[in-house]
N, C-alpha and C positions, 0 to 999 in steps of 0.2 A: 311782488306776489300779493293779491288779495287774498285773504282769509277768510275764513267762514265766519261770519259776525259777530254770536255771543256763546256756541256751546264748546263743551270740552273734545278737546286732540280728538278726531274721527277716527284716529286708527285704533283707541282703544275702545271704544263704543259701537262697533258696528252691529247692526240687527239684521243677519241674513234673512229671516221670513218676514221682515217688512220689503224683501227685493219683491218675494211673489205675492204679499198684499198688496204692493205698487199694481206690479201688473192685472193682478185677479181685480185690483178695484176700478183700475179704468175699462176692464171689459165689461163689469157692472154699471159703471156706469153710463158706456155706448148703448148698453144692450135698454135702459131704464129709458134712453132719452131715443131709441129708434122710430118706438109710436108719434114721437111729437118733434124730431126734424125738419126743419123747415118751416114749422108753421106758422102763423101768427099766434098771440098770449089768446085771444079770442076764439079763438077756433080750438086748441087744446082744450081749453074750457068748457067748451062746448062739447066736444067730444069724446074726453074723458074726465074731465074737472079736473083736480090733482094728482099729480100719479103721487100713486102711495105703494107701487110694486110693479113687476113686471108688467107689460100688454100687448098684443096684438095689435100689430096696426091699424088703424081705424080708416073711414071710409075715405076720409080727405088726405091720408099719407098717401103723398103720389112717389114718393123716390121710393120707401123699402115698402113701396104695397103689397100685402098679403104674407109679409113676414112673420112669422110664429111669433108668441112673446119668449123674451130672452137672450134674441137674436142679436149678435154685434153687428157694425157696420163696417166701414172703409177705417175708423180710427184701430179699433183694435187689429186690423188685419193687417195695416201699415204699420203699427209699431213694433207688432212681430216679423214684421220684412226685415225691419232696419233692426230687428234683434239678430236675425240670422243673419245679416250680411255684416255684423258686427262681428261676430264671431266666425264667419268665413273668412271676414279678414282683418282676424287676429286683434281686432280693436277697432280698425279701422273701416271707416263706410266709404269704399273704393265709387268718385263719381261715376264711371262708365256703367258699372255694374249695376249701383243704382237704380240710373236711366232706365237701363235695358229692364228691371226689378220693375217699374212704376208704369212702363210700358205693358211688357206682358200683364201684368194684374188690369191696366182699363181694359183690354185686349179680350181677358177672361169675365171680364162683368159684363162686358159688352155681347160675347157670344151668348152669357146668361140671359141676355134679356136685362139685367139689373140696370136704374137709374142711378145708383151710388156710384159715382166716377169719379174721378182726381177734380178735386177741386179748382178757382180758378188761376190761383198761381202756380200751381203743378200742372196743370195743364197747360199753361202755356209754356213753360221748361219744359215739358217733354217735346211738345208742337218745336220750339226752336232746336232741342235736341235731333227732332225728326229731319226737319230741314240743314241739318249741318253745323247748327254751333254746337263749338264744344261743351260737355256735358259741364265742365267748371265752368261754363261762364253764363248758363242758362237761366241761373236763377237772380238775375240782377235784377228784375223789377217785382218781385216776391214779397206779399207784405201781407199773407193772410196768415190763418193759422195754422194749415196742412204741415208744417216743422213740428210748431209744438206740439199740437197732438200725436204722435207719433214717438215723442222724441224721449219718452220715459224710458226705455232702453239705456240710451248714452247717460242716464243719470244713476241708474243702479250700476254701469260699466267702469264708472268715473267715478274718484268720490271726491267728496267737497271740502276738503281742507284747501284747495287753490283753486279760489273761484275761476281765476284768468285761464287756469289750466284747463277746468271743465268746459268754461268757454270756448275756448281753443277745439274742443272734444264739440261741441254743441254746432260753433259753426264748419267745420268739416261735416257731421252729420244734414247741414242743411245748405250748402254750398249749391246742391244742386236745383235746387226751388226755391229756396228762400234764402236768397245773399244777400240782402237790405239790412241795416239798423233795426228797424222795424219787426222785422219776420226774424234776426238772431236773438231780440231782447226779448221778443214772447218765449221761444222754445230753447233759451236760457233760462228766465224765471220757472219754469216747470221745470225742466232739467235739474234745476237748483235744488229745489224745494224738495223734491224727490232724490234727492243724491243725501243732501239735509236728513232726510228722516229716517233715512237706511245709516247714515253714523249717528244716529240716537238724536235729534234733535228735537224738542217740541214741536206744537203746532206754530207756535209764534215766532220762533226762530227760523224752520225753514219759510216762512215768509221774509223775515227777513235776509234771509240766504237768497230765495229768489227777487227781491228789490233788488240787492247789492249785485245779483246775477246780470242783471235787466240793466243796471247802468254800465256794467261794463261791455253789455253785446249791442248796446245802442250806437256804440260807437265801432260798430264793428260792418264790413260790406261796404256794399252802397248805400247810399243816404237816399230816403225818399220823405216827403213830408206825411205827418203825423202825428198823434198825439203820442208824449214820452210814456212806456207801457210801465216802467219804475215809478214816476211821478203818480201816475194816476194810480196806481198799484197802492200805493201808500195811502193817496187821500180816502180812496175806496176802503179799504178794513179797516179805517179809522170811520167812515159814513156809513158804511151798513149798519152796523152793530145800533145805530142811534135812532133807527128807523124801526118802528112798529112790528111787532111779527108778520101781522098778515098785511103789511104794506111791502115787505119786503123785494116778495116778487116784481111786484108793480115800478119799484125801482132800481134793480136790475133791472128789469127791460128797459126802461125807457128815461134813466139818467146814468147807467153804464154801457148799457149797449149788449145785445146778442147776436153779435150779427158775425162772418167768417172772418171779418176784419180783426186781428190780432191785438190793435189795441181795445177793442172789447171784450170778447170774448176772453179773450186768457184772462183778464182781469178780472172779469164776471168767476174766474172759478177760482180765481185766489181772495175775491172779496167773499165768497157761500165759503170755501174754509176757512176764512178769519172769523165767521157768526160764531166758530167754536160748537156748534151742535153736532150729534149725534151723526157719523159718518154718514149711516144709510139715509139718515132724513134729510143730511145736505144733497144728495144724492138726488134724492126724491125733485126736492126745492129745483134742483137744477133739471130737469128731465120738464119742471111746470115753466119756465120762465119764457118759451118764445125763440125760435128762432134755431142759432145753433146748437139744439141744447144735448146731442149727442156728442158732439166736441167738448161744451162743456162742462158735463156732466164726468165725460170720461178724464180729463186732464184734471176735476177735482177727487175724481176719485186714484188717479196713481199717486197723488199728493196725500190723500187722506189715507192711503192703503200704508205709505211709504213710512209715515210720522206715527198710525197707530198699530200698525201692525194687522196680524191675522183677526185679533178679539175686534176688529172695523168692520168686519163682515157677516150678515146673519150665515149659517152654517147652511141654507136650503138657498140663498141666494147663490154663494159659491158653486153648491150643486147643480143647479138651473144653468147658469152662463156656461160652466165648464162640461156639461153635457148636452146640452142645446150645440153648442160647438165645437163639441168634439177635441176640446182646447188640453193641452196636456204644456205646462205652463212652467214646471218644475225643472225637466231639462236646460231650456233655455234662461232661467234665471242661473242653474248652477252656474254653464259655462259665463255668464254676464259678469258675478260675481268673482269669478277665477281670474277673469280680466281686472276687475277691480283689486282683486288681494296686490295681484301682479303690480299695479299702477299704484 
């Protein structure tokens, strides 16, 4: 059995409203990083400077074009998938159902007209699902971030006094897209981290809760080559913090990486919450850096939601995301939580 690293017994620490700051914070932070998805650090800049708050999409966002400010994307909409199919089944994320789950949803963005579609290792899992393999075995060449972002669910479900066990919860949750080393050690590390701060854990701990997560789901799947998302996790919140404020951006993009690729991107939102700032402002930071920054923006904000709770969030920001979307957030964390008392 791995243990949680340095804080006290999780069963007697637990913080039920850091489950729906978890949630409530990565939909803040999908919705902060929708205007600037995909783009280059240059272009953001150009066209909005820094976000320092919600926006509208601007003229060169071609995937959520003409989306309101506030608006979530495919992260929050998929992690609430895998919340209710968690809770359909009793804990468990049944693959076929899944499938059929990630299916019907491109299915309905597509009749939308919407560009925000399954990303490209869920896309090809569902492509071989279509064609006949079975749904467990689909996700063997999986190595993006489409698990982790999603996967804050399985971390408020689970809790982290047995990291192996959460793991265990982590790769069933991603079996079907992401069965690689690679793609279980990112949506581990988030899983962690966020399971971490719902049993009371600091900022600093659940990082180190998602390292120690990341090294035991590296060795989990299939093996594809990569850089180790543990290793790099660690040099990273030990190199941000040494870098200049307003250099910081600049290195995130382009000495961590923003890109859909798992060892970047997850890493990019556990090194903006090791700066130790101001939830909304890391927030912000990550909505400016380039790239995926709706991913990850929002996997630092379930992490940030998770570790400081409800006082992470301005109280008109909450009101924006969860009435812009219609999001009713409380339900789905009760039952999450019931599963966790249970486990």
């Amino acid at each position: 059995m791995t243990t949680l690293p340095t804080h006290q017994d999780p069963a007697v620490h637990q913080h039920p409203s850091h489950a729906l700051a978890a949630l409530t914070g990565l939909a803040i932070g999908d919705a902060l990083g929708m205007p600037t998805q995909s783009m280059s650090l240059a272009q953001i800049r150009a066209d909005h400077g820094t976000i320092t708050g919600f926006a509208d999409a601007g003229p060169h966002q071609r995937i959520a074009a003409g989306m309101p400010a506030g608006t979530i994307t495919d992260d929050t909409e998929q992690a609430l998938m895998v919340a209710e199919l968690l809770l359909e089944g009793d804990g468990r994320l049944d693959p076929t159902r899944f499938a059929e789950a990630l299916i019907a949803w491109e299915r309905d963005m597509e009749a939308k007209g919407s560009l925000d579609l399954l990303g490209p290792s869920t896309k090809t899992a569902v492509q071989r699902i279509l064609d006949g393999v079975p749904a467990s075995e689909a996700g063997s060449t999986g190595t993006t971030n489409g698990a982790a972002m999603r996967i804050a669910p399985v971390g408020i479900a689970v809790p982290s006094g047995d990291l192996g066990h959460l793991v265990d919860a982590v790769q069933d949750a991603s079996r079907v897209t992401h069965d690689t080393g690679i793609g279980i050690a990112g949506a581990s590390a988030v899983a962690a981290a966020v399971s971490a701060g719902v049993d009371g854990a600091t900022r600093a701990e659940a990082l180190d809760a998602a390292v120690a997560a990341a090294t035991i789901g590296a060795a989990r799947g299939n093996w594809v080559a990569g850089a180790d998302i543990a290793a790099k996790t660690a040099w990273a919140r030990s190199f941000l913090p040494t870098v200049p404020a307003d250099g910081r951006i600049d290195a995130v993009s382009r000495l961590i990486g923003t890109s859909v690729a798992s060892q970047e991107s997850v890493v990019a939102a556990l090194a903006l919450v090791a700066l130790d700032l101001d939830p909304w402002e890391t927030l912000c930071t990550a909505a400016s850096i380039g790239g995926d920054t709706d991913t990850v923006a929002a996997m630092a904000g379930a992490v940030l939601g998770a570790v400081h709770g409800p006082d992470a969030w301005p109280a008109d920001a909450v009101t924006t995301v969860t009435t812009v979307n219609h999001l009713e957030l409380g339900p789905l964390v009760d039952g999450l939580l019931a599963l966790r008392h249970r486990a």
